[in-house]
ROLOVO-764331 format. One record per residue (C-alpha): residue in three letters; y, z, x. Coordinates in steps of 0.001 Angstrom, whole numbers, plus 500000, padded with zeros to 6 digits. Example, Ala and Ser with C-alpha at 12.3 -4.5 7.8 and 13.67 -1.06 7.14 Angstrom:
! ROLOVO-764331
ALA495500507800512300;SER498940507140513670;
This chain:
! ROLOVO-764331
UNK165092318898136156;UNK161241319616136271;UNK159847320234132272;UNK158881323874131914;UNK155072324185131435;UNK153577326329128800;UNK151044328798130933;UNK147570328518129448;UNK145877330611132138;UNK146198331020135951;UNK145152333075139221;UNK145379330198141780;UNK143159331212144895;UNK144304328735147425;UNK141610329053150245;UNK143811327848153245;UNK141647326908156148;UNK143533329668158459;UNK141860332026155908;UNK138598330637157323;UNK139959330955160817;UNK141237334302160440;UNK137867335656159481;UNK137898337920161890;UNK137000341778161583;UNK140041342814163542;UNK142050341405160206;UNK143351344373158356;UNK143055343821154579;UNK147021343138154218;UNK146310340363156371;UNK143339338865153366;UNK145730339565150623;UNK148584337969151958;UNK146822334916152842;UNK146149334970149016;UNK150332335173148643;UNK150260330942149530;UNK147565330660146929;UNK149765331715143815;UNK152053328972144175;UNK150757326121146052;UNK148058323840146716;UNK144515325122146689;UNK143319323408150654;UNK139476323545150320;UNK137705325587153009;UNK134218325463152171;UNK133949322611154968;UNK135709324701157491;UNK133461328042155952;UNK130227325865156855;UNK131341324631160428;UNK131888327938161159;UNK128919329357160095;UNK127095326990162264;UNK129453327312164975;UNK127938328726168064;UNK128590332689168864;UNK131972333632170000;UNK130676334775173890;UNK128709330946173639;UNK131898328850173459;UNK132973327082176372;UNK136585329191177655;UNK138002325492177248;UNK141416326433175813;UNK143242329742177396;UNK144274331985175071;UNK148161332377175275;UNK149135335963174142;UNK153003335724173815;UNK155239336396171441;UNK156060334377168040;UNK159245332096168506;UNK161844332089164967;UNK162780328332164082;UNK162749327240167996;UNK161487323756167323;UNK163784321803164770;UNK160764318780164569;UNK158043321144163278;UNK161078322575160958;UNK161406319485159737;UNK157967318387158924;UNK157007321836157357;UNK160559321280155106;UNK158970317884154377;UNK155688319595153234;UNK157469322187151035;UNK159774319279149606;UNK156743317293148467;UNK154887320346147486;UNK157900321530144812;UNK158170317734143183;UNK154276316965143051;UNK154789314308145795;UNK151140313995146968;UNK151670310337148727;UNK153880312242151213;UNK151913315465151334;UNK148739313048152238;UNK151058310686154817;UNK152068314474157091;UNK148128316601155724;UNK145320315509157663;UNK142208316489155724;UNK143620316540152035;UNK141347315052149575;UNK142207313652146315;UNK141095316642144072;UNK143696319176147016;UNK145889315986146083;UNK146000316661142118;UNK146355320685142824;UNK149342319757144339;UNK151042317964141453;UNK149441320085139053;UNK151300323435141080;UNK154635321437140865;UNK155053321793137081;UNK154966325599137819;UNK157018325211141144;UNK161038325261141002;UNK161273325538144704;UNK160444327024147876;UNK163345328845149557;UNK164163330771152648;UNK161643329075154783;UNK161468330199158278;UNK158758329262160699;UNK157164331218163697;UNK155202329257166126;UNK153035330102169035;UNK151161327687171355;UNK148523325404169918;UNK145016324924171830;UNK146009321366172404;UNK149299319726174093;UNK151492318833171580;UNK150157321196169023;UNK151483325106167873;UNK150028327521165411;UNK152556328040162545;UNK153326331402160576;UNK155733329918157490;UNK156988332351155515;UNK158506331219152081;UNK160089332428148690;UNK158810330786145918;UNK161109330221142884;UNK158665329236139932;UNK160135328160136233;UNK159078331000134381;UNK160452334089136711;UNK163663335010137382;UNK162949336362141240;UNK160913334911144016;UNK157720335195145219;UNK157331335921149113;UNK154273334088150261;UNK153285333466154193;UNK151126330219154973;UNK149250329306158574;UNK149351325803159732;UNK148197324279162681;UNK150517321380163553;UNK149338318705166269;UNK151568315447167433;UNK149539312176167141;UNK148954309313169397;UNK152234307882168051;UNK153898311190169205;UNK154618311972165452;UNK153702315537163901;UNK150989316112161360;UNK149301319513159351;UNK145498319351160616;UNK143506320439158256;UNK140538318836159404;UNK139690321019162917;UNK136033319599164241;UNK136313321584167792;UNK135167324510168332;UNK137388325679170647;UNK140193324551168943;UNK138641327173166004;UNK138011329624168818;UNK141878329749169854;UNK142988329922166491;UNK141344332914165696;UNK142459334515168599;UNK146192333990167785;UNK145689335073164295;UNK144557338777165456;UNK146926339349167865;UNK149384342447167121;UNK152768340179166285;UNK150902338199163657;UNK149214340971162274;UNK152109342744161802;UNK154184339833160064;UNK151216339173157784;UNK151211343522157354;UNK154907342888156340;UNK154863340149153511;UNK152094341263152106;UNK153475344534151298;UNK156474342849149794;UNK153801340638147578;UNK151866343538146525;UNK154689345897145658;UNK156181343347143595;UNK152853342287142069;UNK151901346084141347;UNK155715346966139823;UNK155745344039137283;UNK152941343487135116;UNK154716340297133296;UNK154431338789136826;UNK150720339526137719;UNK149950338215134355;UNK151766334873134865;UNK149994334313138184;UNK146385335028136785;UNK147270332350133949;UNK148954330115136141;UNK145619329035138045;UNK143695328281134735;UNK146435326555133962;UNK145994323868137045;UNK142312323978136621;UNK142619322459133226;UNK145075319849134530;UNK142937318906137591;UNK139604318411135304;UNK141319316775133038;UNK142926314216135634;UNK139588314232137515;UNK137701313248133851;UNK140720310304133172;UNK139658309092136821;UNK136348308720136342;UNK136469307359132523;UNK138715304859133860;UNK136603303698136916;UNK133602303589134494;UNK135391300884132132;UNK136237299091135502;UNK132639298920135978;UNK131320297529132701;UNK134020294824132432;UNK132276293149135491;UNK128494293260133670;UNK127305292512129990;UNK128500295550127637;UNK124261295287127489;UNK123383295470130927;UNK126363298370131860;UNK124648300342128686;UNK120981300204130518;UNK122518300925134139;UNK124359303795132129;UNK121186305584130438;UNK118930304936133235;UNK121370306676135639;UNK122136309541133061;UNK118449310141132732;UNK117392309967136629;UNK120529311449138135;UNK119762315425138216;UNK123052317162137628;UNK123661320227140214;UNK125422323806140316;UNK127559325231143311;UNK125933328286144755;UNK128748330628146593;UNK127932333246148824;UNK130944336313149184;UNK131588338831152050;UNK133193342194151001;UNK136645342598153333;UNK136938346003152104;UNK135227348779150130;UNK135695348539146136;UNK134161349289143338;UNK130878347219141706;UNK131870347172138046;UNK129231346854135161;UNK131672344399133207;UNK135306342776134259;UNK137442345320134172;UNK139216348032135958;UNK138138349975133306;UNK134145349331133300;UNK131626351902134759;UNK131129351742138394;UNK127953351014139022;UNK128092351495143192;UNK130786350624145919;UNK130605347793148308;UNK130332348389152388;UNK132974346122154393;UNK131388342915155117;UNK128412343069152572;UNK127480339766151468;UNK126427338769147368;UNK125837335578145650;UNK128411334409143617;UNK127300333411139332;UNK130927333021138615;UNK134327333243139371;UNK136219334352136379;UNK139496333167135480;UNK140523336888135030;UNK140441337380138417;UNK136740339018138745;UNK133432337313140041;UNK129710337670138512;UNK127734338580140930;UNK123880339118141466;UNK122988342913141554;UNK119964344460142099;UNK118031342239140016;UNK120715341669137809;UNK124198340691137244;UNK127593342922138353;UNK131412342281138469;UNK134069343183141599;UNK137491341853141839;UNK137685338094143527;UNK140438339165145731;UNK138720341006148024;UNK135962338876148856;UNK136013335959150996;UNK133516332849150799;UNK130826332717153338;UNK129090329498152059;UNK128500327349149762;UNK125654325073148793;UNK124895322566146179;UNK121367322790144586;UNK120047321110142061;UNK119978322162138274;UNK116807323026136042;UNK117630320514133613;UNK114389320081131339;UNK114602320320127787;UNK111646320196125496;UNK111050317927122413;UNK110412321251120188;UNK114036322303121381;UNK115644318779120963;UNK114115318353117135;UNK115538321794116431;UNK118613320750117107;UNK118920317965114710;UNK117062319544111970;UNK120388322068112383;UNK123083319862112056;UNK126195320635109833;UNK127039317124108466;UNK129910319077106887;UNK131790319670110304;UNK134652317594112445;UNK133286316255115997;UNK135625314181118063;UNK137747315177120219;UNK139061318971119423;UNK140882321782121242;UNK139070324587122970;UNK141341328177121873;UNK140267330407124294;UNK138358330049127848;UNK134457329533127138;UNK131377328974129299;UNK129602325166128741;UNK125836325882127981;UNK123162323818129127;UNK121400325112125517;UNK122110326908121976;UNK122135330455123850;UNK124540332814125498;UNK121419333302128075;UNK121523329570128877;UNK122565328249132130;UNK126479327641132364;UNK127339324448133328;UNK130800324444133743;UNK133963326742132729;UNK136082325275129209;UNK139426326979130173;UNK141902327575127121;UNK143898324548125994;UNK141676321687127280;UNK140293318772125189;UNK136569318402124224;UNK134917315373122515;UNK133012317318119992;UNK129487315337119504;UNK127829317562116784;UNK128240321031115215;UNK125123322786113754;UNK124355325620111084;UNK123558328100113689;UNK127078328309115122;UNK127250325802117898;UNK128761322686118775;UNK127427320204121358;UNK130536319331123186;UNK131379316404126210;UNK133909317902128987;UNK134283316583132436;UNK130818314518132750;UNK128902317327131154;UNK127545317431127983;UNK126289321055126741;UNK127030323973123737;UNK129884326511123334;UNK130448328284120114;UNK131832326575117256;UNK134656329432116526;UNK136492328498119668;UNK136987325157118336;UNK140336323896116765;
């Protein structure tokens, strides 16, 4: 029997790469929100890969008519070998297996890899599976509609969810998920099937079952926005273990000397850099001045309009940019358009630095502490200071100094920066 996990905080967005592939303006908003259905309960599959390739994909009336598209209807269960490896998938995903998720997913990377054990502690099982297929682009291959019930620890009913694959058959003649589509035809197709009227109307049809469940039970809704926080911490806190323990690999083959000079010159020429997001609008909603449902509304959003992206909020909400300053809609109904990785202003001066010491509380605990409640990493001693990462409830900080003013300087995941000293325990 799987141990029961206590829920720190979660809204799990998986970003399946059919959501990518379904961007499409056809796509009622049922179809967005269902999509979102997977998310709650499995593993997050990255698309900001599949988000770029499209984006520099040629036009749709540019792309060679290399694959026909085949409008006919969705088949129920008719292929028992794509049952079988989709049974295999959902197996693995409800006992953390990520060896056999990685042997059957093309394109899963080793953070995807941790989401998926870090969902299984939530995960009792996946039941009443059933699988529509249509053609794939490709001989061999078929684009899959899986529905699913998921049956987590902490609720008594479960969850309907509805998940895309596209399955293709290797050179071996053995079946695989690709999540790792570099054609674009092959995107082309898939697009096409996802907007015509049968798949439409099964993704119309689960996600009114999600969303009148969701809507009707405010225990659940809760659960699934503290579920996701909840795997975030785990994953950063696996990814930190990695990389502490691959950097004590590294100094046992050099002098503990010559590792600490490598180690300070690369800390002090290695510039540290932020993920910049850019979000599309799938529907019109409401631009909030803070996050929540009650807040003033500042303005609505047109289908389609694009913002950048400060934050997204474990609450559900993202900070966005707006008109020259900063403005809050609900993630849910946005869908990433790109993503880019810039580099971080990360000066300090020697007037800030020496103000900092003179502050010190000698008086105060530092090692490693517990963070009480979800707080923002600060590059500096301000709540104007640029964030650096998200400190989700629950996770472990090595506290390096706390100072008179209020603040702690704090070490979490590879960064070192400032939260307030009140959320420490």
């Amino acid at each position: 029997m799987k141990k029961k996990n206590d829920f720190n905080s979660w809204r799990n967005d998986k970003k399946d790469i059919f959501a990518i592939l379904g961007d499409n303006k056809k796509i009622l908003m049922p179809v967005i929100l269902v999509l979102a259905v997977a998310i709650t309960v499995g593993i997050a599959i990255s698309a900001n890969r599949r988000a770029a390739m499209l984006a520099e994909a040629p036009a749709d009336s540019d792309v060679a008519a290399t694959f026909e598209i085949q409008d006919v209807t969705m088949e129920e269960n008719a292929y028992p070998d794509v049952n079988a490896l989709v049974d295999t998938y959902y197996t693995a995903m409800a006992a953390g297996d990520s060896e056999t998720i990685k042997s059957i997913y093309k394109g899963l990377d080793e953070t995807e890899a941790l989401k998926a054990v870090a969902a299984a502690d939530y995960i009792e099982d996946f039941e009443n599976i059933v699988v529509y297929t249509k053609p794939g682009p490709l001989t061999g291959s078929y684009v899959a509609y899986v529905y699913n019930e998921v049956k987590l620890y902490e609720y008594e009913k479960a969850i309907p969810g509805l998940e895309t694959m596209y399955i293709c058959t290797d050179e071996d003649g053995n079946l695989y998920i690709n999540g790792d589509i570099a054609d674009a035809n092959e995107i082309e197709y898939i697009k096409n099937v996802n907007v015509q009227a049968d798949v439409i109307d099964l993704n119309n049809k689960v996600a009114s079952s999600y969303n009148e469940m969701v809507n009707s039970d405010e225990a659940l809704a809760e659960l699934l926005t503290k579920m996701r926080s909840g795997i975030q911490v785990s994953v950063g806190e696996a990814l930190a273990s990695s990389e502490a323990s691959s950097s004590t690999a590294d100094d046992a083959e050099a002098s503990d000397e010559s590792s600490e000079e490598v180690s300070e010159a690369a800390q002090e020429t290695e510039p540290e850099t932020t993920t910049v997001r850019t979000i599309k609008a799938t529907d019109v909603i409401n631009i909030r001045k803070s996050d929540s449902e009650t807040a003033d509304v500042l303005a609505k959003t047109s289908k389609g309009q694009e913002f950048k992206e400060l934050e997204a909020l474990a609450n559900g909400w993202s900070k966005i940019e707006y008109n020259g300053g900063v403005a809050y809609v609900k993630t849910e109904f946005f869908e990433v358009v790109s993503e880019e990785t810039v580099a971080a202003d990360n000066t300090e001066t020697e007037t800030e630095t020496e103000e900092t010491t003179s502050t010190k509380d000698t008086s105060a605990k530092t090692g490693k502490m517990t963070v009480k409640e979800s707080v923002r990493l600060r590059k500096s001693e301000s709540t104007e200071a640029d964030i650096l990462a998200m400190i989700y409830a629950g996770s472990t900080v090595n506290v390096v100094e706390q100072y008179a003013n209020g603040w702690a300087k704090v070490e979490y995941n590879g960064n070192t920066g400032y939260i307030k000293s009140e959320f420490l325990e």
